[in-house]
LODOFI-57822 format. One record per residue: residue number from 1; residue in one letter; x, y, z of N, C-alpha, C in turn. Coordinates in nm, 4 decimals, always signed. Example, Ala and Ser with C-alpha at 12.3 -4.5 7.8 and 13.67 -1.06 7.14 Angstrom:
<recs>
<1, 'A', <+1.3190, -0.5690, +0.7800>, <+1.2300, -0.4500, +0.7800>, <+1.3200, -0.3300, +0.7800>> <2, 'S', <+1.2850, -0.2250, +0.7080>, <+1.3670, -0.1060, +0.7140>, <+1.2900, +0.0030, +0.7870>> 
</recs>
This chain:
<recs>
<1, 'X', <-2.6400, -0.3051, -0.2656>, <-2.5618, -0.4205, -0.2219>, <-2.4248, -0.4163, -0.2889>> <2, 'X', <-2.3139, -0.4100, -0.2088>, <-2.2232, -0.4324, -0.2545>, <-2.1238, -0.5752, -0.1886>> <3, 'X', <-2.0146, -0.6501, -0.2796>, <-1.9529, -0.7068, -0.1964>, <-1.7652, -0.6282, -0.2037>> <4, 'X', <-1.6908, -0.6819, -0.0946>, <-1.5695, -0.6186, -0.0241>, <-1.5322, -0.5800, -0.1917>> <5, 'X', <-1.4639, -0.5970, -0.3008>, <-1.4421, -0.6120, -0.3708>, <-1.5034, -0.4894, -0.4974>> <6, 'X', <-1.5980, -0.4694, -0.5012>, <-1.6666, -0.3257, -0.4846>, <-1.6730, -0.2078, -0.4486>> <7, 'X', <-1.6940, -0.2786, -0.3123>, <-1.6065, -0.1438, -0.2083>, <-1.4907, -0.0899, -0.2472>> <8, 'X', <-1.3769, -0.1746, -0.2362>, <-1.3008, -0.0921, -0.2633>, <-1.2069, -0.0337, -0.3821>> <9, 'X', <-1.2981, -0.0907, -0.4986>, <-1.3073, +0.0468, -0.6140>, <-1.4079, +0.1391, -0.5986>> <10, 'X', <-1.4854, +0.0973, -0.5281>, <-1.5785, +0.2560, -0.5092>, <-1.5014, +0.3261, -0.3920>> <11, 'X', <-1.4031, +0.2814, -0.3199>, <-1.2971, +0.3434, -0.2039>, <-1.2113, +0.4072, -0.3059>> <12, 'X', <-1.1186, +0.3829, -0.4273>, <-1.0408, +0.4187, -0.4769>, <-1.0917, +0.5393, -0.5665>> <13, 'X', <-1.2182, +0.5326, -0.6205>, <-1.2699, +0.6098, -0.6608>, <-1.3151, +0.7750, -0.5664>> <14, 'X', <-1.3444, +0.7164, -0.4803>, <-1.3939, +0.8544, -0.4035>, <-1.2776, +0.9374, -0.3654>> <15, 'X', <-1.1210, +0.8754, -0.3537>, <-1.0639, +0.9337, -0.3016>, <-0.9493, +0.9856, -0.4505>> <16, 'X', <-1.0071, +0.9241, -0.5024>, <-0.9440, +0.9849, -0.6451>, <-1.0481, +1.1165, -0.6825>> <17, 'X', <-1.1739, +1.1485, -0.6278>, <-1.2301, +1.2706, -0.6326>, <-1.1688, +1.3513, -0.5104>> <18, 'X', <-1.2442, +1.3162, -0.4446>, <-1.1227, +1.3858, -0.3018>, <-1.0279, +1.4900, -0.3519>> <19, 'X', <-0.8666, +1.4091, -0.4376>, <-0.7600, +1.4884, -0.4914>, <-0.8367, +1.5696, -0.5892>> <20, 'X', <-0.8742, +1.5273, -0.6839>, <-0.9232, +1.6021, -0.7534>, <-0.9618, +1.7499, -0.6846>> <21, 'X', <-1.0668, +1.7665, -0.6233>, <-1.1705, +1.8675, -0.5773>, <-1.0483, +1.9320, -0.4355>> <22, 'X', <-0.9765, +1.8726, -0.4224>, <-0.8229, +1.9242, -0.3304>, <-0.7206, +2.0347, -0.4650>> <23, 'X', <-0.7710, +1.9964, -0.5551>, <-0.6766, +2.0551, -0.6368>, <-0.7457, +2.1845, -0.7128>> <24, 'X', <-0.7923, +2.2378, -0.6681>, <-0.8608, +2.3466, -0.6934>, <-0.7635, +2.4603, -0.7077>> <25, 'X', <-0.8144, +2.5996, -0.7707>, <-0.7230, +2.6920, -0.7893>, <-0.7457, +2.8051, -0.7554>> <26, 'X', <-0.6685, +2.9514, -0.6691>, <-0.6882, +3.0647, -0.6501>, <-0.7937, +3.1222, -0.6997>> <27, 'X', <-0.8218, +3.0856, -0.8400>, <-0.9798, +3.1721, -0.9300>, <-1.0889, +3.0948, -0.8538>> <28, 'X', <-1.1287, +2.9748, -0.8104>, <-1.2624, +2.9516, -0.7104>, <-1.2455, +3.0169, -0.6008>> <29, 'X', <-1.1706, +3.0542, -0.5836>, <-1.1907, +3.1355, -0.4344>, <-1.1916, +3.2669, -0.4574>> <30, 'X', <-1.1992, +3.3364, -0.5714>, <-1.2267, +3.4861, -0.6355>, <-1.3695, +3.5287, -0.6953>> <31, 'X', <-1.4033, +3.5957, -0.6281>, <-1.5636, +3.6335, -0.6820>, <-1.5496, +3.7878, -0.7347>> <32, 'X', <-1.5724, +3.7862, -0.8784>, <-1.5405, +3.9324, -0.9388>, <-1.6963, +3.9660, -0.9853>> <33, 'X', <-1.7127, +4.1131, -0.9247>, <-1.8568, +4.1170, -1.0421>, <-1.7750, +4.2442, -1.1338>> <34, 'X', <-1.8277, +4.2843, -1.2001>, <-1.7967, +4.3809, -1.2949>, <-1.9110, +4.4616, -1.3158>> <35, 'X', <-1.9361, +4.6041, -1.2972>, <-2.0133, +4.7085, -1.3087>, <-2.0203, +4.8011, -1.4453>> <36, 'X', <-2.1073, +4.8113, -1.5144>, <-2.0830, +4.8645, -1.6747>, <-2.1500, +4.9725, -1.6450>> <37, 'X', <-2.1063, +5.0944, -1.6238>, <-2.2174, +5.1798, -1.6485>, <-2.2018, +5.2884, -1.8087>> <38, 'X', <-2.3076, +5.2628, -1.8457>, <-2.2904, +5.3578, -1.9432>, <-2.3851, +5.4950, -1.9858>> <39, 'X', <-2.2900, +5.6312, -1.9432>, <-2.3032, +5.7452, -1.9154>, <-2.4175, +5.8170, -2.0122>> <40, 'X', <-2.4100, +5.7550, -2.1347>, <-2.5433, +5.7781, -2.2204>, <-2.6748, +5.7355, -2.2669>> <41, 'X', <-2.6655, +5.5939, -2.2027>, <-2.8268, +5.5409, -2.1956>, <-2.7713, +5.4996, -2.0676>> <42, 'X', <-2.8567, +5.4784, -1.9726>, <-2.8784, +5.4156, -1.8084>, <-2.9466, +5.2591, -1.8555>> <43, 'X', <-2.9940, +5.2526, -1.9930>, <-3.0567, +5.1353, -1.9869>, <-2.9509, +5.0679, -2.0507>> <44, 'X', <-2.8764, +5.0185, -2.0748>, <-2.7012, +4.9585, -2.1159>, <-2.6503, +4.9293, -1.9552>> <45, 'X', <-2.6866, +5.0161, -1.9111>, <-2.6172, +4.9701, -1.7561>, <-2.6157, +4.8393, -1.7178>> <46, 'X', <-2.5216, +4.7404, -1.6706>, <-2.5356, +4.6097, -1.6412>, <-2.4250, +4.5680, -1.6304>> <47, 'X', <-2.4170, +4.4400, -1.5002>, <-2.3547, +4.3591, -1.4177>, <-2.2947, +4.2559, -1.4368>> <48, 'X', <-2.1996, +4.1852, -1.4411>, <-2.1250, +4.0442, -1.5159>, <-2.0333, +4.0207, -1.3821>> <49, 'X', <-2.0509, +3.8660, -1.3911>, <-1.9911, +3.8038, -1.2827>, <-1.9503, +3.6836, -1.3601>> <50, 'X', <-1.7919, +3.6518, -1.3006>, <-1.7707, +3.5045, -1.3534>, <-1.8402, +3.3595, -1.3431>> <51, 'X', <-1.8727, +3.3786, -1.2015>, <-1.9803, +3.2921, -1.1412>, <-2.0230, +3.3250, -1.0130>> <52, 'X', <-2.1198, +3.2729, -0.9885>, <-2.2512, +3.3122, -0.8649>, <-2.1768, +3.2888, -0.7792>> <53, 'X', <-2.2029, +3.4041, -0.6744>, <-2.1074, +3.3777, -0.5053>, <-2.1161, +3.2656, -0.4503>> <54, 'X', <-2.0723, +3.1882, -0.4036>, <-2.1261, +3.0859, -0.3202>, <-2.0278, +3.0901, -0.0977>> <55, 'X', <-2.1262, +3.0407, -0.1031>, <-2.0802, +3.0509, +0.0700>, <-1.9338, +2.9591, +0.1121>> <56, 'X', <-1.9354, +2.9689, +0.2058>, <-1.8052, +2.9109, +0.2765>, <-1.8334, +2.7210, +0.2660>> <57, 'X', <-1.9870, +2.7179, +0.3023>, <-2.0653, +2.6113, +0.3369>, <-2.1120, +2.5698, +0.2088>> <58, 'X', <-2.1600, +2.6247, +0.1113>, <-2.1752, +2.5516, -0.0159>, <-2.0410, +2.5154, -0.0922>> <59, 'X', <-1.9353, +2.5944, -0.0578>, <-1.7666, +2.5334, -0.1151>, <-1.7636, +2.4434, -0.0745>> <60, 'X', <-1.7302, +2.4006, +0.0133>, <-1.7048, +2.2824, +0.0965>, <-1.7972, +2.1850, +0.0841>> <61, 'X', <-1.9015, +2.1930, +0.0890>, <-1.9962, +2.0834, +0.0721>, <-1.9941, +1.9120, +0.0566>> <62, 'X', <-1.9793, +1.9683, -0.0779>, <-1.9741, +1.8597, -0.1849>, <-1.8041, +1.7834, -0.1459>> <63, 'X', <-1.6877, +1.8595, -0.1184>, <-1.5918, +1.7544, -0.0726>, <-1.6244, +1.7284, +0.0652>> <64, 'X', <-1.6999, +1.7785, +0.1936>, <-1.7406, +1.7379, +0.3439>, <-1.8011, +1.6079, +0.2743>> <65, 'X', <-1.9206, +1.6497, +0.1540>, <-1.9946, +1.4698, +0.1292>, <-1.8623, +1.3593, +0.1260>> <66, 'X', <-1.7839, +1.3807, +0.0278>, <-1.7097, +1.2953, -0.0216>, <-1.6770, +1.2158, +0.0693>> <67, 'X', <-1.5729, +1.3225, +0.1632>, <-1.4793, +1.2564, +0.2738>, <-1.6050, +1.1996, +0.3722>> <68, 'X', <-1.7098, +1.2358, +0.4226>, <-1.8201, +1.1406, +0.5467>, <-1.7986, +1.0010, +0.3999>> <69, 'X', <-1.8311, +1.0392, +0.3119>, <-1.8754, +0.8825, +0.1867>, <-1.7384, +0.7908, +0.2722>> <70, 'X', <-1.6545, +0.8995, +0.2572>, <-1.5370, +0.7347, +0.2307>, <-1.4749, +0.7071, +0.3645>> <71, 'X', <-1.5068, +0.7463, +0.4741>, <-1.4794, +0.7259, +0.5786>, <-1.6482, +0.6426, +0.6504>> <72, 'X', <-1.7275, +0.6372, +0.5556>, <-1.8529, +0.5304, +0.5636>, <-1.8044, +0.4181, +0.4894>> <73, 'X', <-1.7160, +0.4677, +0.3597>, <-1.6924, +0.3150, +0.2893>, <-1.5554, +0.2528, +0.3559>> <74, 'X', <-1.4543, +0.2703, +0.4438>, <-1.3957, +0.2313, +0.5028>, <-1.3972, +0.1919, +0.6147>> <75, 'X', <-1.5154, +0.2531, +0.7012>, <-1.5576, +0.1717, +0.8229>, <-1.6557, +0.0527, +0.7821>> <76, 'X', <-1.7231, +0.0313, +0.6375>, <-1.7614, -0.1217, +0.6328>, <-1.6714, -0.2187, +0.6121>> <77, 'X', <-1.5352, -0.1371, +0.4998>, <-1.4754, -0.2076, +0.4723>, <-1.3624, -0.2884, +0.5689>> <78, 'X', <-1.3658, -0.2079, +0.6834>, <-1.2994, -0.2799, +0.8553>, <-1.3574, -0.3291, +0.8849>> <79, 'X', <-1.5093, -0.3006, +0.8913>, <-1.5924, -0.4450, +0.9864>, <-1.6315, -0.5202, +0.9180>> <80, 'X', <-1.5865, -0.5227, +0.8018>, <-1.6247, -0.6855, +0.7053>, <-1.4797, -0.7232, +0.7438>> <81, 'X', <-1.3373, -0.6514, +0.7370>, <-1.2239, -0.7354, +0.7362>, <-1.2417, -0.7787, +0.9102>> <82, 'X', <-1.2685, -0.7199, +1.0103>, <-1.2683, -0.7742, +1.1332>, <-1.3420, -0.8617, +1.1230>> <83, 'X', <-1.4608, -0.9264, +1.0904>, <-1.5237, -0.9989, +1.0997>, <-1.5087, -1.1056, +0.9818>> <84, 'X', <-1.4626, -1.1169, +0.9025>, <-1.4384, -1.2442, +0.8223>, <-1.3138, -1.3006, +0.7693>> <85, 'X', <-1.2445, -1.1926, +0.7685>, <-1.1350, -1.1727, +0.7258>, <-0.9657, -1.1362, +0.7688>> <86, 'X', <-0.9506, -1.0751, +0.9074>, <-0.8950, -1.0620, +0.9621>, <-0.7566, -1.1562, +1.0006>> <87, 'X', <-0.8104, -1.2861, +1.0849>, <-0.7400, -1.3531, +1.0732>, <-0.6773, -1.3900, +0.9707>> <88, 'X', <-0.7158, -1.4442, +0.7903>, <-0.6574, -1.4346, +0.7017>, <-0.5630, -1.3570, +0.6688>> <89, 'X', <-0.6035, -1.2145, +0.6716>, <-0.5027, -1.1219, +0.6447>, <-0.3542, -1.1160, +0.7469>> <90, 'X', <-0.3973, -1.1472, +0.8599>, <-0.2749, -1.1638, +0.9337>, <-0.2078, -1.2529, +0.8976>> <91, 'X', <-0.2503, -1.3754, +0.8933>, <-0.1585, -1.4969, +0.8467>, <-0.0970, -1.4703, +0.7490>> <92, 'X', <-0.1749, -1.4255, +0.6145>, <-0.0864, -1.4071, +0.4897>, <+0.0325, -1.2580, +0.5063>> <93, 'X', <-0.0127, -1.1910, +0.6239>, <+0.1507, -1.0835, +0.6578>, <+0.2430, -1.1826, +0.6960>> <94, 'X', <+0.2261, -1.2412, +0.7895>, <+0.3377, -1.3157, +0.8643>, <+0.3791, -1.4017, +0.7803>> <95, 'X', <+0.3161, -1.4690, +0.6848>, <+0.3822, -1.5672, +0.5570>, <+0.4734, -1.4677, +0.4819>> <96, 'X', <+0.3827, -1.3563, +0.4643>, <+0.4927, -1.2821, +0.3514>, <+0.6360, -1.1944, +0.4249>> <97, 'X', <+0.6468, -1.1801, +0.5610>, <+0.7382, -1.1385, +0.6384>, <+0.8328, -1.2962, +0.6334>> <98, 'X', <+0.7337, -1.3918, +0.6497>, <+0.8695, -1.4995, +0.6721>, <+0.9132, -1.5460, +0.5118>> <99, 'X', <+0.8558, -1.4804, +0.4368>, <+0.9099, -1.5429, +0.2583>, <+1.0055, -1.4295, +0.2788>> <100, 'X', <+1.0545, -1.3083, +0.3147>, <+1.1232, -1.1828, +0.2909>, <+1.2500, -1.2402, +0.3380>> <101, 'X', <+1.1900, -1.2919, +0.4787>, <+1.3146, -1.3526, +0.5433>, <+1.3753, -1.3939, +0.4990>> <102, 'X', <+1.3268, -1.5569, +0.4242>, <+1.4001, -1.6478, +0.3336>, <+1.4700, -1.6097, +0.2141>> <103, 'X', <+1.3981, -1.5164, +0.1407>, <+1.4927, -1.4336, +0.0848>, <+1.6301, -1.4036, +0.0952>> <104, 'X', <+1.6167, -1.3311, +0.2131>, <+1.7547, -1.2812, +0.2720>, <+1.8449, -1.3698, +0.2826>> <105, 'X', <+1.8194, -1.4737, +0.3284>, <+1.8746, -1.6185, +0.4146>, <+1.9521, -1.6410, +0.2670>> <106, 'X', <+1.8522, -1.6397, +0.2001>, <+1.9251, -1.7089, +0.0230>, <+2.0088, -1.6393, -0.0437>> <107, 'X', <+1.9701, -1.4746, -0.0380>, <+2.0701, -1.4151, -0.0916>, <+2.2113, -1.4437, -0.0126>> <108, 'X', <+2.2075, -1.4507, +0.1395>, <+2.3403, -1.4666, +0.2118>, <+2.3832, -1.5610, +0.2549>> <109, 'X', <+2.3642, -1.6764, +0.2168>, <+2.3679, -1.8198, +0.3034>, <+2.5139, -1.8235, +0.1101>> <110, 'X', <+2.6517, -1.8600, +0.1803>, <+2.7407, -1.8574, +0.1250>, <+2.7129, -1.9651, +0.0137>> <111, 'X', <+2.7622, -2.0353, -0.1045>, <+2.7221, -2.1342, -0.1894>, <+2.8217, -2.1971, -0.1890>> <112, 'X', <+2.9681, -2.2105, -0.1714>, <+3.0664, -2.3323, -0.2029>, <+3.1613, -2.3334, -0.0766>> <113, 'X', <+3.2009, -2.4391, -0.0546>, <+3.2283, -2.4903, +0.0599>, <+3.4358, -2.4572, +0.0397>> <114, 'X', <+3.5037, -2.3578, +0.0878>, <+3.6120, -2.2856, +0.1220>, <+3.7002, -2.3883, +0.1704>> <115, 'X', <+3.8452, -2.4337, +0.1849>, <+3.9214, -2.5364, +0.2582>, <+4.0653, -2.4541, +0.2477>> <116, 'X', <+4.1349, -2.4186, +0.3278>, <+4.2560, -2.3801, +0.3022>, <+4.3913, -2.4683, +0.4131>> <117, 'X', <+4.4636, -2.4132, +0.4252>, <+4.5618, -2.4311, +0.4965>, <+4.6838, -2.3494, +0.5823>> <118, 'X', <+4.7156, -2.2805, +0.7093>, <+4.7884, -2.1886, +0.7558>, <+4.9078, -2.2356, +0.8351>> <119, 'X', <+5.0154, -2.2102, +0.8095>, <+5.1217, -2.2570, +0.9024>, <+5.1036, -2.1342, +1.0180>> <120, 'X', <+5.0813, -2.2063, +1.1130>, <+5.1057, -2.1490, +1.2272>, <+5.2121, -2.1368, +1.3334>> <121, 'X', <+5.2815, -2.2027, +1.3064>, <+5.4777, -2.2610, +1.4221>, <+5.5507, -2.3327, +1.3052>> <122, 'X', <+5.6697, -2.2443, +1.3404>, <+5.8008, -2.3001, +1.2373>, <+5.9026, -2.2445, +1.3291>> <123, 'X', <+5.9912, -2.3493, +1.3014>, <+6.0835, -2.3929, +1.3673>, <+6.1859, -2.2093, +1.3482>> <124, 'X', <+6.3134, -2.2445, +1.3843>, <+6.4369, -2.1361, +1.2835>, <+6.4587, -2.1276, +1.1653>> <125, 'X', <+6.4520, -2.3060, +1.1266>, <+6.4781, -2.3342, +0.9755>, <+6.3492, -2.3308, +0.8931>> <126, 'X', <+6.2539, -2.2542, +0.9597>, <+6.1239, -2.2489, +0.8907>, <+6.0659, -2.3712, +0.8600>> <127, 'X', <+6.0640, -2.4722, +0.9337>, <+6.0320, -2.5826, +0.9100>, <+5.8827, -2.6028, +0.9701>> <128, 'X', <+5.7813, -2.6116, +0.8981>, <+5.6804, -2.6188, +0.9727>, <+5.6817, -2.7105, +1.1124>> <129, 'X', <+5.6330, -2.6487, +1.2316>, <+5.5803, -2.7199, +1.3569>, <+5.3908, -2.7564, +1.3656>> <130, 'X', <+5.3531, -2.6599, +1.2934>, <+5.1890, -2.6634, +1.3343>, <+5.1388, -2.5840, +1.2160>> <131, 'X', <+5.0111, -2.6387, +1.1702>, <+4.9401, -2.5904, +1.1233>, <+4.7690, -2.5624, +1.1288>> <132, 'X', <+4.7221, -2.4871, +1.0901>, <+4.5614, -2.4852, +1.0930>, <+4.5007, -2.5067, +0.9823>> <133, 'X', <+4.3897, -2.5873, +0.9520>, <+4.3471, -2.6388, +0.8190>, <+4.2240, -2.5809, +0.8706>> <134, 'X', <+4.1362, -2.4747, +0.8011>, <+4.0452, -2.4172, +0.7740>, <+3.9734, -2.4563, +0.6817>> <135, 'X', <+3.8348, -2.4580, +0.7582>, <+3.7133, -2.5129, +0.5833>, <+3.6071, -2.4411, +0.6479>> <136, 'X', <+3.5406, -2.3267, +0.5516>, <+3.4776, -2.2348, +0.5238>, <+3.3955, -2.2796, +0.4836>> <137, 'X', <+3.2214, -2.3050, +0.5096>, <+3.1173, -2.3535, +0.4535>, <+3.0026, -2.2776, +0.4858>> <138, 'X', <+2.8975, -2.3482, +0.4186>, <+2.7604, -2.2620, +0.4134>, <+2.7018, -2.3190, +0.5886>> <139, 'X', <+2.6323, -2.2562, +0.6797>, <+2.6464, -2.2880, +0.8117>, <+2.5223, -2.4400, +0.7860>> <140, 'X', <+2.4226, -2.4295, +0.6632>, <+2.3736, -2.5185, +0.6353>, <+2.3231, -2.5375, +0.4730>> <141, 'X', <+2.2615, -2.6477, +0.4680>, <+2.2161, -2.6596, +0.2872>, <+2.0960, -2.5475, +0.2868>> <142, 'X', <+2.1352, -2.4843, +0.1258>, <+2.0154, -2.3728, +0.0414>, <+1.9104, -2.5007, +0.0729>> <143, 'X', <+1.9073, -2.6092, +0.0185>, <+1.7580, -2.7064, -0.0389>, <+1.6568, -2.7028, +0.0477>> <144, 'X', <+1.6691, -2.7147, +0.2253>, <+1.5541, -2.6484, +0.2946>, <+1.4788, -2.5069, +0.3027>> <145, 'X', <+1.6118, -2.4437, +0.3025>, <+1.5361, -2.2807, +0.2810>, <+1.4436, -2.2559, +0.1323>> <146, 'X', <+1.4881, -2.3420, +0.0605>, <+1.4237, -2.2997, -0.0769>, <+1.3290, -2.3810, -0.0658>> <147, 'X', <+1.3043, -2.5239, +0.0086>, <+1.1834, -2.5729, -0.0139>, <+1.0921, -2.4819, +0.1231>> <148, 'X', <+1.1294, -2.4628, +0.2374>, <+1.0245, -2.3239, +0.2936>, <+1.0036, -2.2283, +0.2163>> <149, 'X', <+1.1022, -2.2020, +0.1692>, <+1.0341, -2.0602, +0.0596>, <+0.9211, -2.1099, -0.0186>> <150, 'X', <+0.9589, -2.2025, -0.1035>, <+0.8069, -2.2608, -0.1799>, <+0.6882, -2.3056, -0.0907>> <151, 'X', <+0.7288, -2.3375, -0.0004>, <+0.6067, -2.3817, +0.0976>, <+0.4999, -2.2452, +0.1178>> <152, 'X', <+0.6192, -2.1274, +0.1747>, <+0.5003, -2.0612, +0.2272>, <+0.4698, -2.0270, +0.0742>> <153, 'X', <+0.5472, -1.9826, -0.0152>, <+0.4655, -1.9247, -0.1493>, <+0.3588, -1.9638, -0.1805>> <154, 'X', <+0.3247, -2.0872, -0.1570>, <+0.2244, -2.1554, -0.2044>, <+0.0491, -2.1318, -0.0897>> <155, 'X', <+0.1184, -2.1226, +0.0247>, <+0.0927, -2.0996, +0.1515>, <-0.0074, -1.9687, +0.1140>> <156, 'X', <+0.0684, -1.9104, +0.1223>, <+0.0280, -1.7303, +0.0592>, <-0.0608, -1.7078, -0.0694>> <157, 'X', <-0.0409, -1.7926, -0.1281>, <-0.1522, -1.7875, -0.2414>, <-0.2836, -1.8577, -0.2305>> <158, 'X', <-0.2760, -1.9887, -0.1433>, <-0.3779, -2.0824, -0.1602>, <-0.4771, -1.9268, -0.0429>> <159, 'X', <-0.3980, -1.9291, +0.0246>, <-0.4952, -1.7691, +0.1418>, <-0.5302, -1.6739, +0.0428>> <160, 'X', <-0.4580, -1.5939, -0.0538>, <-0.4941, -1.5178, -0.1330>, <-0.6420, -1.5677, -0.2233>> <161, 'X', <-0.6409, -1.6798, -0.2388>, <-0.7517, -1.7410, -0.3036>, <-0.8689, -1.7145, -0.2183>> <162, 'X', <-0.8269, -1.8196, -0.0706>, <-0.9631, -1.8416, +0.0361>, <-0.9901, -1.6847, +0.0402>> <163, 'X', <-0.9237, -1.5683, +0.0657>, <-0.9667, -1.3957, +0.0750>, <-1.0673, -1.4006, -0.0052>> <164, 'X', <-1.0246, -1.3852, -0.1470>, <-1.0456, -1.3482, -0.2776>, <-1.2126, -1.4308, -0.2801>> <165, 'X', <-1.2015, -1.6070, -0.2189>, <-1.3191, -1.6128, -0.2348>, <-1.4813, -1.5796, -0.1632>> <166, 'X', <-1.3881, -1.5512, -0.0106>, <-1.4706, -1.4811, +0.0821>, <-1.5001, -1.3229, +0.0705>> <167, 'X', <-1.4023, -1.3071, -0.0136>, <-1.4517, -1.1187, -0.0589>, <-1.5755, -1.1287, -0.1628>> <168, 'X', <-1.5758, -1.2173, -0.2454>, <-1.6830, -1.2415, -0.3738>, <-1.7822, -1.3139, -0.3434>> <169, 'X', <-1.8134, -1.3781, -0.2501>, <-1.9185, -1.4974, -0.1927>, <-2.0155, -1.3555, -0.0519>> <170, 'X', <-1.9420, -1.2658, -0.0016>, <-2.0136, -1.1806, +0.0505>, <-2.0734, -0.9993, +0.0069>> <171, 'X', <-2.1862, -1.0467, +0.0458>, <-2.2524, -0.8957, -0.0075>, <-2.3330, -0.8350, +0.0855>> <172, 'X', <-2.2895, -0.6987, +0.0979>, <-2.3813, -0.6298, +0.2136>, <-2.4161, -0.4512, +0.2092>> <173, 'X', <-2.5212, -0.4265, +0.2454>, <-2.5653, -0.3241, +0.2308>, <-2.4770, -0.1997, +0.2788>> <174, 'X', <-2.3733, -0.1061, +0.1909>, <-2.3254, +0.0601, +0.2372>, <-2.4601, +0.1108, +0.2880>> <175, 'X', <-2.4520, +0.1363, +0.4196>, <-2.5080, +0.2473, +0.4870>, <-2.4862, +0.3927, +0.4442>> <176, 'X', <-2.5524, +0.4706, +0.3756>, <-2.5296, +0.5835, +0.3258>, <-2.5865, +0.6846, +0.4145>> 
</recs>
């Protein structure tokens, strides 16, 4: 019995063997025997090998187990998230896509409100005829974006919780 939470340190684990047993070196794939013969007793004669031959099918083996293991522990670990979990996980993307947003919004949403003044028409004697009075502002107030930002933050965690408690409240048998 395991629950989601389990899984997937026993997911992180298998595939941290995986690399491992991927990282193998030119000498496992070398099979040396060595032949001694010696020309004055025949009974000295004898054979040394680094290690016992093994087949194409016994190499492989043991990482073929691994990878069926974790492609068994990742297809429970999808049909527990399709089935309990799913919807959660979506919601808390789209919260955390719209906190990224707000982000942005905050880093670029301007902070002090700009006012200038341009003569635009003057006479010969340079006497102003017209001018343009320009005021440069933020297109609206930071205080809503920052209170959505806290909204969903909060949003996103209280879900991180409900996950967290539906990952630990369920337990179910790896099919091996």
């Amino acid at each position: 019995m395991y629950n989601i939470n389990e899984l997937l340190e026993y997911r992180k684990e298998i595939e941290k063997q995986i690399r491992e047993r991927m990282g193998f070196s030119v000498n496992e794939l070398i099979y040396t025997e060595k032949n001694i013969i010696d020309f004055t007793n025949e009974k000295n004669n004898r054979t040394m090998t680094d290690r016992a031959r093994v087949t194409s099918e016994q190499f492989c083996q043991e990482i073929f187990g691994l990878i069926d293991q974790l492609a068994k522990v990742k297809t429970s670990i999808q049909k527990y998230n399709a089935e309990q979990v799913a919807e959660l996980l979506n919601t808390r993307d789209a919260i955390r896509s719209k906190i990224k947003f707000l982000e942005i919004v905050k880093k670029t949403l301007p902070k002090e409100k700009k006012q200038g003044r341009q003569v635009t028409r003057q006479n010969d004697k340079n006497e102003t005829l017209e001018v343009t009075e320009i005021v440069v502002e933020p297109m609206f107030e930071l205080k809503p974006i920052e209170k959505q930002f806290n909204e969903f933050a909060a949003q996103e965690r209280k879900l991180n919780t409900e996950i967290q408690k539906t990952n630990l409240n369920v337990r179910f048998v790896l099919i091996v």
